[in-house]
C-alpha positions as CSV (number, residue, x, y, z in Angstrom):
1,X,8.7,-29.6,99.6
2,X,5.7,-30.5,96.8
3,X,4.0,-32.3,98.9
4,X,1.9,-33.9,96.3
5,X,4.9,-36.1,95.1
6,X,4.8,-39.4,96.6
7,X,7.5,-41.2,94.6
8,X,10.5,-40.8,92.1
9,X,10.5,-43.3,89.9
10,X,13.9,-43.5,88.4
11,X,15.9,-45.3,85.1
12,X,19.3,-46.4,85.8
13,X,21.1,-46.8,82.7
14,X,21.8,-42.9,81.2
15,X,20.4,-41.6,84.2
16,X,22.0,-43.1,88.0
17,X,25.0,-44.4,85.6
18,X,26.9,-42.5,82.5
19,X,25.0,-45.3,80.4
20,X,28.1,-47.0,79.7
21,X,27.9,-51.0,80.6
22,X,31.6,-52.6,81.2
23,X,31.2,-55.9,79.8
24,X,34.0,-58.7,80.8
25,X,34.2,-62.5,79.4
26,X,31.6,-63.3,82.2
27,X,29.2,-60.6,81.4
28,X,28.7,-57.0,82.9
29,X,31.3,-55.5,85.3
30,X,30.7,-52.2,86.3
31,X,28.8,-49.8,86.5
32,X,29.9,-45.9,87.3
33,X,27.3,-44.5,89.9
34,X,27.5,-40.6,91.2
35,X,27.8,-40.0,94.9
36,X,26.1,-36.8,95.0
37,X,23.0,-38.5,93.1
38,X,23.3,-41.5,96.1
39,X,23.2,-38.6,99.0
40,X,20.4,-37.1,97.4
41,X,18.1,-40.1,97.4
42,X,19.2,-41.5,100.5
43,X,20.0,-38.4,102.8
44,X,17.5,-35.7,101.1
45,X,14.7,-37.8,99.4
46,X,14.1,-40.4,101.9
47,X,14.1,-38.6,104.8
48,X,11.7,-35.9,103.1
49,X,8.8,-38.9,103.1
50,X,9.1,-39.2,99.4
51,X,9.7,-43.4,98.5
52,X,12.2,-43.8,95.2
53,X,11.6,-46.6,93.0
54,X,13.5,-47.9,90.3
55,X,11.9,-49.6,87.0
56,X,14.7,-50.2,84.2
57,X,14.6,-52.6,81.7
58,X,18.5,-54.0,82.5
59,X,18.6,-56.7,85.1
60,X,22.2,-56.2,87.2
61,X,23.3,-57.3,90.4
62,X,25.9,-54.5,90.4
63,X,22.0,-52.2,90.3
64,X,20.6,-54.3,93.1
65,X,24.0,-53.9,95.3
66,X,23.5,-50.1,94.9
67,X,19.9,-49.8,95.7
68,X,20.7,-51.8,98.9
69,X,23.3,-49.5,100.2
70,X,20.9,-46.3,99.2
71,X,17.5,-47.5,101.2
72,X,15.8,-48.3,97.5
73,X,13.4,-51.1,98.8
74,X,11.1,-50.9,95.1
75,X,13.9,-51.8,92.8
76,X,11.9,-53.7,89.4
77,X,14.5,-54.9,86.8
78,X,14.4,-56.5,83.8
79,X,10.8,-54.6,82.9
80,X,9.8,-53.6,79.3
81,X,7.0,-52.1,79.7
82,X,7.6,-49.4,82.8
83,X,3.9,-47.9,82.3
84,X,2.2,-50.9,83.1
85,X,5.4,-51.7,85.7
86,X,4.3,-48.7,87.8
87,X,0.2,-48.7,87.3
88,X,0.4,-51.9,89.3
89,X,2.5,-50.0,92.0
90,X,0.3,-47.1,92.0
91,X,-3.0,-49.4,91.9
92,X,-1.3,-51.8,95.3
93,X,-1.2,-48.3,97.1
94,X,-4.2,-46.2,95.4
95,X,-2.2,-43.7,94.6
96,X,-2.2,-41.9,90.9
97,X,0.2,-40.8,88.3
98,X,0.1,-37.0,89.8
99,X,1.8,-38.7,92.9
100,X,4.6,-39.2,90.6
101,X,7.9,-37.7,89.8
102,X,10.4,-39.3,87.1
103,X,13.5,-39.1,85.3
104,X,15.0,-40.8,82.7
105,X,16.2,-40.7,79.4
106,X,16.3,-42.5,76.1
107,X,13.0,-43.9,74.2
108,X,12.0,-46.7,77.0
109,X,10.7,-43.7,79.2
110,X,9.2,-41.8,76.8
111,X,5.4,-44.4,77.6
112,X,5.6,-43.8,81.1
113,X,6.6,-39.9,80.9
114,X,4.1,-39.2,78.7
115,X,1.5,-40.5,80.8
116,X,3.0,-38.8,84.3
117,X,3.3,-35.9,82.4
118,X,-0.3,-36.0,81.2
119,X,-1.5,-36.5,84.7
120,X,-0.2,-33.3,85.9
121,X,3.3,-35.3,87.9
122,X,6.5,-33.8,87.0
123,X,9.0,-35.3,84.6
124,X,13.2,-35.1,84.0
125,X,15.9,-35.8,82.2
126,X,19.7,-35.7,82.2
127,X,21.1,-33.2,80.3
128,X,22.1,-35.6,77.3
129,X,18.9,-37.3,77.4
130,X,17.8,-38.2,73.9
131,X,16.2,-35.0,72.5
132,X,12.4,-36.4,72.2
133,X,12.4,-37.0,75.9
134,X,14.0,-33.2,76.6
135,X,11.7,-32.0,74.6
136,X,8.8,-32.9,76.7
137,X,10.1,-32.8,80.4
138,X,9.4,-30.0,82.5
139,X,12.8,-29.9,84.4
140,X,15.7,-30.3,82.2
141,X,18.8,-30.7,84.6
142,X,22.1,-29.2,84.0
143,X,24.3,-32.5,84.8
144,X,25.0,-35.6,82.7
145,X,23.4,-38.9,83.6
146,X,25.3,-40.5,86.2
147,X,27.0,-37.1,86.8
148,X,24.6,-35.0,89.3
149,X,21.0,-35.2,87.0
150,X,19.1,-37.2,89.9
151,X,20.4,-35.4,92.9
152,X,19.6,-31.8,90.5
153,X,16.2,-33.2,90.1
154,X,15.4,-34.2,93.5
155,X,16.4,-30.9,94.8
156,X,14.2,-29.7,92.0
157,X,11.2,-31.9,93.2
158,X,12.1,-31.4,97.0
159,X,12.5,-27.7,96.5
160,X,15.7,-27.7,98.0
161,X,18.6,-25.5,97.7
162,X,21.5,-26.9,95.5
């Protein structure tokens, strides 16, 4: 395991979903989550010490529900700016940006990655990420969002075999 990695800081939207919000008359409805990414973070990355924490800018009840039944205790929603979001998390535990893995993938991540990236932690994406954020992450899975990326990358981060 890379034992410098502390966290995995993870989008939802694009990255733990497909990125496609269900909307009914009464608002959003569903959301399609992959099981493989769910045993990943709660039987792999938990268990090998390393704390996942979600900072998306959606706020869902449907996200909360899953993060419940996964063990994800640091679940910030509705957050715009997911830099200064995760400074303050790093700052509550003096910990650093090099303590940080993260995936995600559309423009929104592209402040926080950049920085992580910069501060020698590892960064992801999804496979159909947008292509300014592949273009500047070190680990590039293989699967879709919502289709295997997060259980690639924390295998990835964990060095475990996939």
């Amino acid at each position: 395991m890379n034992k410098k990695i502390k966290y995995l800081v993870m989008d939802v939207d694009g990255t733990l979903t497909d990125g496609k919000i269900y909307m009914g008359a009464n608002g959003e409805v569903m959301k399609a989550f992959d099981i493989k990414d769910g045993y990943g973070i709660h039987d792999i990355l938990i268990p090998a010490g390393i704390i996942p924490v979600i900072i998306t800018g959606r706020t869902s009840k449907i996200v909360e529900n899953r993060c419940l039944e996964l063990g994800i205790k640091s679940v910030y929603q509705g957050v715009h700016d997911k830099l200064c979001k995760l400074n303050e998390i790093l700052a509550e535990n003096k910990d650093t940006l090099s303590s940080v893995a993260y995936i995600g993938d559309d423009l929104n991540d592209m402040p926080v990655m950049v920085a992580i990236r910069d501060n020698d932690g590892i960064i992801g994406c999804p496979l159909n990420a947008i292509d300014s954020v592949r273009n500047i992450c070190a680990f590039k899975s293989q699967f879709n969002g919502g289709e295997g990326a997060v259980r690639e990358f924390i295998a990835y981060i964990c060095n475990y075999e996939y």
